[in-house]
Structure formats: C-alpha cells, structure tokens
TIRO-2110 file (N, C-alpha, C; in Angstrom, 1 decimal):
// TIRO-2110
38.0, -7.9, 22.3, N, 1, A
36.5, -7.9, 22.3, CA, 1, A
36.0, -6.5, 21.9, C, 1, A
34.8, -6.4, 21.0, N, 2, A
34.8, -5.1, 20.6, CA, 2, A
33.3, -5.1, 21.5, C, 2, A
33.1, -3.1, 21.6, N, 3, A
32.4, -2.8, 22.0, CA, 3, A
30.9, -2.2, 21.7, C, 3, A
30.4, -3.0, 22.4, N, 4, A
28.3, -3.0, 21.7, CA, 4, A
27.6, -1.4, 22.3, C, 4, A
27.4, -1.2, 21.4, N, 5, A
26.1, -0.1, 21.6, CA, 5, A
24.5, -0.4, 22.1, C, 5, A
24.3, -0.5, 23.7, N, 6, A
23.1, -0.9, 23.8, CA, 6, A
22.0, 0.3, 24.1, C, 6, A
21.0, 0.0, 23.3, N, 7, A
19.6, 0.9, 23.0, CA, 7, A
18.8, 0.3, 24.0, C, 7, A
18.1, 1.2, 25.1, N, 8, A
16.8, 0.7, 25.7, CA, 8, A
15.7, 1.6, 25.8, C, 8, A
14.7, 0.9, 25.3, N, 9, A
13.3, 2.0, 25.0, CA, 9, A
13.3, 3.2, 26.3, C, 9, A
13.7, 3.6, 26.9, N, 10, A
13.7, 4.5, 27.4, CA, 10, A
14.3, 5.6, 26.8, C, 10, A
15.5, 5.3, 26.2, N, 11, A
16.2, 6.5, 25.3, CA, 11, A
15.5, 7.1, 24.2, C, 11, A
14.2, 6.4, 23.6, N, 12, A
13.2, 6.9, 23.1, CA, 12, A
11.7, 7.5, 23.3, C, 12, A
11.5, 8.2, 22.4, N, 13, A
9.9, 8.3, 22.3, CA, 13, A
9.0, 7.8, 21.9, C, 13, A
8.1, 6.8, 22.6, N, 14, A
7.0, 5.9, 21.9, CA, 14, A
7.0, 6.2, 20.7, C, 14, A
6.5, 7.4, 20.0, N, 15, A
6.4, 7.4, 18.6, CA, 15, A
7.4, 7.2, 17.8, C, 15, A
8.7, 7.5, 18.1, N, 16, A
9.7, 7.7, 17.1, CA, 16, A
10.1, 6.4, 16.8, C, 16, A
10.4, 6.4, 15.5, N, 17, A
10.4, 5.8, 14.1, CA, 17, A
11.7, 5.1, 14.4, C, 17, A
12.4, 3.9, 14.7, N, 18, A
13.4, 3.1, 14.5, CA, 18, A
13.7, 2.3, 13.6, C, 18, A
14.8, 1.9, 13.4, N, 19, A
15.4, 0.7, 12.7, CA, 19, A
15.6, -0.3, 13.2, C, 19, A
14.7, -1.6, 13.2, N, 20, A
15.3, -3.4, 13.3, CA, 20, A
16.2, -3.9, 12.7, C, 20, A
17.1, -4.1, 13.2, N, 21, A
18.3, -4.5, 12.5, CA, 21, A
18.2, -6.0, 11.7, C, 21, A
17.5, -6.8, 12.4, N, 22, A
17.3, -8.1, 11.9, CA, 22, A
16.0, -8.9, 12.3, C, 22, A
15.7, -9.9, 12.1, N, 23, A
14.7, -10.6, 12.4, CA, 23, A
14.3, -10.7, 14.0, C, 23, A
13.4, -10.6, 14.9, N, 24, A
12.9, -10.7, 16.3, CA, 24, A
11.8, -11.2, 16.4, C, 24, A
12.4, -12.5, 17.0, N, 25, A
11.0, -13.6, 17.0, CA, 25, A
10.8, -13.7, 18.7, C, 25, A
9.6, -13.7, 18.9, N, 26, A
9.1, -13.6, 20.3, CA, 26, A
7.9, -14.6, 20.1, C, 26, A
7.1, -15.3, 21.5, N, 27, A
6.3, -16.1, 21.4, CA, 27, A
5.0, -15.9, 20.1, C, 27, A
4.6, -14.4, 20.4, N, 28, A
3.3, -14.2, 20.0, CA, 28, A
3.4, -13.4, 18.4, C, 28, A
4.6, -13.6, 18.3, N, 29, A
4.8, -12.5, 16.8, CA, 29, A
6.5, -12.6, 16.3, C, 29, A
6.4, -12.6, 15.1, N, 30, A
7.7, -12.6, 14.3, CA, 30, A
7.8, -11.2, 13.4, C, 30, A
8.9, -9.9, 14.1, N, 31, A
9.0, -9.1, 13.2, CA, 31, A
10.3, -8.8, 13.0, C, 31, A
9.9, -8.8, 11.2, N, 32, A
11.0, -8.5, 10.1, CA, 32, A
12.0, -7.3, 10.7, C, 32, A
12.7, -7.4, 10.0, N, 33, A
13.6, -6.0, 9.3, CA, 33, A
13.0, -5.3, 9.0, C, 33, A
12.9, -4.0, 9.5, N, 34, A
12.7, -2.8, 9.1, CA, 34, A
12.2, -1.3, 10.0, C, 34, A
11.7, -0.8, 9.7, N, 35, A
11.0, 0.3, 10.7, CA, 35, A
9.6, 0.7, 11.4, C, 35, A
9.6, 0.2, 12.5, N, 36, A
8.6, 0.3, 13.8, CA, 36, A
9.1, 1.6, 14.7, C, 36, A
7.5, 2.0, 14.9, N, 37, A
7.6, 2.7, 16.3, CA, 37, A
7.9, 2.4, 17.0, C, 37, A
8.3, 3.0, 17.9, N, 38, A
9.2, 2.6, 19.0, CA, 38, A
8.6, 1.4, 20.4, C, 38, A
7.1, 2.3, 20.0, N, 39, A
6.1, 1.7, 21.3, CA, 39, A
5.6, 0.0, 20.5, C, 39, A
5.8, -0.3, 19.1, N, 40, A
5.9, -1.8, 18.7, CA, 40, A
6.5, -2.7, 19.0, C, 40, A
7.4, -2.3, 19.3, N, 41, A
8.4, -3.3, 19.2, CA, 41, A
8.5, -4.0, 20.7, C, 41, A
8.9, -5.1, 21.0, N, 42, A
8.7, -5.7, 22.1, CA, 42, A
10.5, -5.6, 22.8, C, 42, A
10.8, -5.5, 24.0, N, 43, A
11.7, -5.3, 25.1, CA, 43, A
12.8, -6.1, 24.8, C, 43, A
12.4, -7.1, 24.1, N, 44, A
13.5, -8.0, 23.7, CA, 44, A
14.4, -7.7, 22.6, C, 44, A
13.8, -6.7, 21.8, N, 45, A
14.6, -6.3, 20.6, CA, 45, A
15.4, -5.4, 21.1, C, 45, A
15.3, -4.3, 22.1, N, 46, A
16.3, -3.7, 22.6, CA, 46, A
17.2, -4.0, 23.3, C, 46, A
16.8, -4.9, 24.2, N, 47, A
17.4, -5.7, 25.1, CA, 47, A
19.0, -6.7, 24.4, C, 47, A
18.3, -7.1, 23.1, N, 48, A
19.2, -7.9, 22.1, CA, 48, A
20.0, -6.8, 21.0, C, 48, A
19.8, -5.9, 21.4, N, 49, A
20.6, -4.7, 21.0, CA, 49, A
20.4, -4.7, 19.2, C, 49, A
18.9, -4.8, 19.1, N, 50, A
18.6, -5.3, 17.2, CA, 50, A
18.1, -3.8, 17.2, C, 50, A
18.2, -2.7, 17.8, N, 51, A
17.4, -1.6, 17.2, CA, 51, A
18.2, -0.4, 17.0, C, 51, A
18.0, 0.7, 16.1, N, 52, A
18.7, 1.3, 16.1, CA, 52, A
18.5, 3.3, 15.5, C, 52, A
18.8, 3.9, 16.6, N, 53, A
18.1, 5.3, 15.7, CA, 53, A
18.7, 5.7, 14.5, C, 53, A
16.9, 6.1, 13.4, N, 54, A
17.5, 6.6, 12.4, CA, 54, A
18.1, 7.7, 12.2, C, 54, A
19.1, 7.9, 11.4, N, 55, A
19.7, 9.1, 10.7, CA, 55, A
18.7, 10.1, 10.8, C, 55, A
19.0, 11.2, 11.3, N, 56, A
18.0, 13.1, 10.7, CA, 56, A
18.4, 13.3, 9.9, C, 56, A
16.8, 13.9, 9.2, N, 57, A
17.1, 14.5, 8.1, CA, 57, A
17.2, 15.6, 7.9, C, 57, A
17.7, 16.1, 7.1, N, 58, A
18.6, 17.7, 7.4, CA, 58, A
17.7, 18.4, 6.1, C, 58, A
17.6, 19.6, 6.4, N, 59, A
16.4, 20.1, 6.0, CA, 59, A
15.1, 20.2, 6.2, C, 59, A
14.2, 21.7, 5.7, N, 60, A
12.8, 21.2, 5.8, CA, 60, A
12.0, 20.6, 4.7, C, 60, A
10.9, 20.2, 5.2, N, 61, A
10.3, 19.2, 4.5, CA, 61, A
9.7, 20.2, 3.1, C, 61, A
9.6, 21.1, 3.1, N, 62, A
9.4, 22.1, 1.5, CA, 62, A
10.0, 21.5, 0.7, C, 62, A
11.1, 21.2, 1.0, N, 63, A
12.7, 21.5, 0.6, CA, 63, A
12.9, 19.7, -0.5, C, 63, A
12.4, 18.8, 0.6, N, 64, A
12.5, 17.4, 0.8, CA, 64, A
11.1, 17.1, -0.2, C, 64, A
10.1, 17.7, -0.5, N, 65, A
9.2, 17.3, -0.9, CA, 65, A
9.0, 17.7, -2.2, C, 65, A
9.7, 18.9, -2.4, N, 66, A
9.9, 19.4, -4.2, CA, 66, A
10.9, 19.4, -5.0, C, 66, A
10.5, 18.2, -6.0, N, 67, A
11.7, 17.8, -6.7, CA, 67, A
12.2, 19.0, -7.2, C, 67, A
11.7, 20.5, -7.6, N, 68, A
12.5, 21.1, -8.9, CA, 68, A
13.0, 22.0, -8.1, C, 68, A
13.2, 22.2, -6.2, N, 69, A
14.2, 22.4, -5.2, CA, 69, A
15.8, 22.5, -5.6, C, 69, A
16.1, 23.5, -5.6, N, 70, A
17.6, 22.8, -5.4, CA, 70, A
18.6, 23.0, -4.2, C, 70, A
19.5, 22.3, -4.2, N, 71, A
20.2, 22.0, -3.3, CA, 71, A
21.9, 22.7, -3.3, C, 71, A
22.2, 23.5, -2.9, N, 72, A
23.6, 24.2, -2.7, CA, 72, A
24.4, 23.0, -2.1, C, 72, A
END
C-alpha cells in the first residue's frame, strides 16, 4: 500500500494560489482542474487529498518579467 500525502487548509494561507488536481463536485458547485485560492476551494477537496502546493518560483520577478534577461 503506498503512501498519500494529505493537504488540509490549515497548512495554507487563504490567499495562496493552489493546484486541483482533478474535478470536485460538491452539492452547490462543480470545480475543474486547475488553480484556486486557497480560501475557494471547499473542505472536501482537501479532505480528498485533490489539492496540491505549487512549485516556487526562483527568482525575482524583474528577472521573470524581461524577456531580453538572461539567465546563468
């Protein structure tokens, strides 16, 4: 039996930016795949272990925002 990684909104910040791993249907609302705040998302998507923190991004945003930037 392999071992699950479970995420519950506590380990986050309302604001911060997650990953839904897959579809989460709840009585009042159906949400897709993709990236919600943290405070969107309903108890059940954590609970069902569908969420997931994104990757940081390494560097500053100068850096990230100007294509003729280069990169070492």
């Amino acid at each position: 039996m392999g071992l699950e990684r479970k995420m519950f909104r506590g380990m986050f910040d309302q604001t911060e930016v997650v990953q839904l791993r897959q579809t989460c249907f709840t009585p009042n609302r159906v949400f897709e795949a993709g990236q919600y705040m943290v405070g969107e998302l309903p108890d059940i998507a954590f609970d069902m272990g569908l969420v997931e923190r994104l990757p940081s991004v390494r560097g500053n945003s100068a850096e990230l925002d100007d294509p003729n930037s280069e990169v070492d």
